[in-house]
N, C-alpha and C positions, 0 to 999 in steps of 0.2 A: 430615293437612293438609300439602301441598308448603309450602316456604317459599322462599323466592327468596334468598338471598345479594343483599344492596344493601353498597355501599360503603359505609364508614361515616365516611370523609373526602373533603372534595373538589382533596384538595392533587393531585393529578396533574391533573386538568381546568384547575388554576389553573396548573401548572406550562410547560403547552399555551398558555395563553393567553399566558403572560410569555415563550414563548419565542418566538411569535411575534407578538409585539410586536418584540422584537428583532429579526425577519426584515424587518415591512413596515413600512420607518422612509418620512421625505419622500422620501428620495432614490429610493426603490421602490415610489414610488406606482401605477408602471404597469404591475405583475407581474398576470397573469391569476391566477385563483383555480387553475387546474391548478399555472401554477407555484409559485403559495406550499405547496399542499397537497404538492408534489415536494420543493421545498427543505425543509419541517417532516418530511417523515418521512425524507430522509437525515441529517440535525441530531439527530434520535433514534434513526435504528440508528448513527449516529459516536460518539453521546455514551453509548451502551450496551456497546459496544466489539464490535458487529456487525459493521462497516464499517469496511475499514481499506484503503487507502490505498499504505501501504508496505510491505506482504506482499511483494510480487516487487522491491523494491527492495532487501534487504538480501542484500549478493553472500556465496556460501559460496565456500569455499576451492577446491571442486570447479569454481565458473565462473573462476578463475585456470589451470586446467590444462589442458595442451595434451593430447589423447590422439591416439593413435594416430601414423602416420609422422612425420616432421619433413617438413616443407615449407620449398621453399627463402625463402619468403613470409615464413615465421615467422623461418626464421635473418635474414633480409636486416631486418627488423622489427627484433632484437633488436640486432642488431649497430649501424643507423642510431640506436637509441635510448641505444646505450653499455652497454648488460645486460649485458657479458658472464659475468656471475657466473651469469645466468636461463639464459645459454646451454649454459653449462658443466652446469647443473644438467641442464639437458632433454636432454643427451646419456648422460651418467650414467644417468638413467632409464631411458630409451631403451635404453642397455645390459644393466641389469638387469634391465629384461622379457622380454628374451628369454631 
Protein backbone atom coordinates (compact mmCIF):
# COMPACT_ATOMS: atom_id res chain seq x y z
CA UNK A 1 0.00 0.00 0.00
CA UNK A 2 1.72 3.55 -1.09
CA UNK A 3 1.11 5.95 1.80
CA UNK A 4 1.23 9.67 1.10
CA UNK A 5 3.35 11.67 3.99
CA UNK A 6 0.30 14.46 5.09
CA UNK A 7 1.53 17.12 7.37
CA UNK A 8 0.67 16.56 10.53
CA UNK A 9 0.44 20.42 11.56
CA UNK A 10 -0.78 23.31 10.00
CA UNK A 11 1.48 25.92 11.76
CA UNK A 12 3.45 26.84 8.54
CA UNK A 13 0.10 27.53 6.34
CA UNK A 14 -0.79 29.64 9.43
CA UNK A 15 2.42 31.17 9.53
CA UNK A 16 1.78 32.38 5.59
CA UNK A 17 -1.29 33.65 6.44
CA UNK A 18 0.00 35.91 9.51
CA UNK A 19 2.64 37.03 7.69
CA UNK A 20 0.76 38.28 5.22
CA UNK A 21 -1.57 39.76 6.99
CA UNK A 22 1.22 41.92 7.84
CA UNK A 23 1.99 42.67 4.11
CA UNK A 24 -1.83 43.76 3.08
CA UNK A 25 -2.46 46.27 5.92
CA UNK A 26 -5.31 49.55 4.76
CA UNK A 27 -2.65 51.37 3.66
CA UNK A 28 -1.89 48.55 0.80
CA UNK A 29 -5.13 47.96 -0.22
CA UNK A 30 -4.18 48.35 -3.72
CA UNK A 31 -1.28 45.93 -4.30
CA UNK A 32 -2.37 43.49 -7.11
CA UNK A 33 -2.41 39.76 -6.15
CA UNK A 34 1.25 39.41 -8.27
CA UNK A 35 2.52 41.93 -6.13
CA UNK A 36 1.62 40.50 -2.67
CA UNK A 37 2.51 36.96 -3.91
CA UNK A 38 6.30 38.81 -4.92
CA UNK A 39 6.52 40.74 -1.64
CA UNK A 40 5.41 37.08 0.44
CA UNK A 41 7.91 35.10 -1.15
CA UNK A 42 11.01 37.70 -0.87
CA UNK A 43 9.82 38.14 3.21
CA UNK A 44 10.38 34.23 3.24
CA UNK A 45 13.69 33.78 1.42
CA UNK A 46 15.03 37.35 3.75
CA UNK A 47 13.61 35.77 6.76
CA UNK A 48 15.29 32.09 5.78
CA UNK A 49 18.49 33.90 5.38
CA UNK A 50 18.33 33.11 1.45
CA UNK A 51 18.21 36.64 0.57
CA UNK A 52 20.61 38.98 1.53
CA UNK A 53 20.91 42.39 0.73
CA UNK A 54 24.54 43.26 1.92
CA UNK A 55 26.72 40.57 0.35
CA UNK A 56 28.63 43.27 -1.86
CA UNK A 57 28.30 45.80 0.56
CA UNK A 58 30.86 44.84 3.19
CA UNK A 59 34.39 46.43 1.77
CA UNK A 60 37.59 43.88 2.20
CA UNK A 61 40.74 45.24 2.79
CA UNK A 62 41.74 44.27 -0.87
CA UNK A 63 38.89 47.17 -2.27
CA UNK A 64 41.22 49.68 -0.11
CA UNK A 65 44.27 48.88 -2.32
CA UNK A 66 45.58 50.61 -4.96
CA UNK A 67 47.44 48.07 -7.48
CA UNK A 68 49.54 48.52 -10.03
CA UNK A 69 51.46 51.99 -11.36
CA UNK A 70 50.87 55.07 -9.11
CA UNK A 71 48.90 57.54 -11.07
CA UNK A 72 49.40 61.02 -10.67
CA UNK A 73 45.43 61.07 -10.02
CA UNK A 74 45.86 58.97 -7.10
CA UNK A 75 49.00 61.08 -5.50
CA UNK A 76 47.09 64.46 -6.30
CA UNK A 77 43.87 62.59 -4.39
CA UNK A 78 45.93 61.70 -1.50
CA UNK A 79 47.83 64.66 -1.11
CA UNK A 80 44.37 67.19 -1.56
CA UNK A 81 42.96 64.87 1.22
CA UNK A 82 46.02 65.27 3.75
CA UNK A 83 47.01 61.35 3.56
CA UNK A 84 50.19 61.69 3.53
CA UNK A 85 50.96 58.76 5.77
CA UNK A 86 48.57 56.51 2.70
CA UNK A 87 51.11 58.22 0.57
CA UNK A 88 54.24 57.38 1.95
CA UNK A 89 52.69 53.92 2.33
CA UNK A 90 51.94 53.42 -1.52
CA UNK A 91 55.35 54.46 -2.43
CA UNK A 92 56.93 51.90 0.04
CA UNK A 93 54.90 49.33 -1.64
CA UNK A 94 55.52 50.26 -4.85
CA UNK A 95 59.11 49.83 -4.07
CA UNK A 96 59.02 46.58 -2.65
CA UNK A 97 57.28 44.97 -5.62
CA UNK A 98 59.62 45.41 -7.73
Amino acid sequence: MDVLPAQASSVPSERVFSSSKQTCTDLRNNLSPKIIEALQILKFRYKQGRLDFTTDLVADEQDYMISGPITTQAVDELVASGKFDELAELYANEDGDE
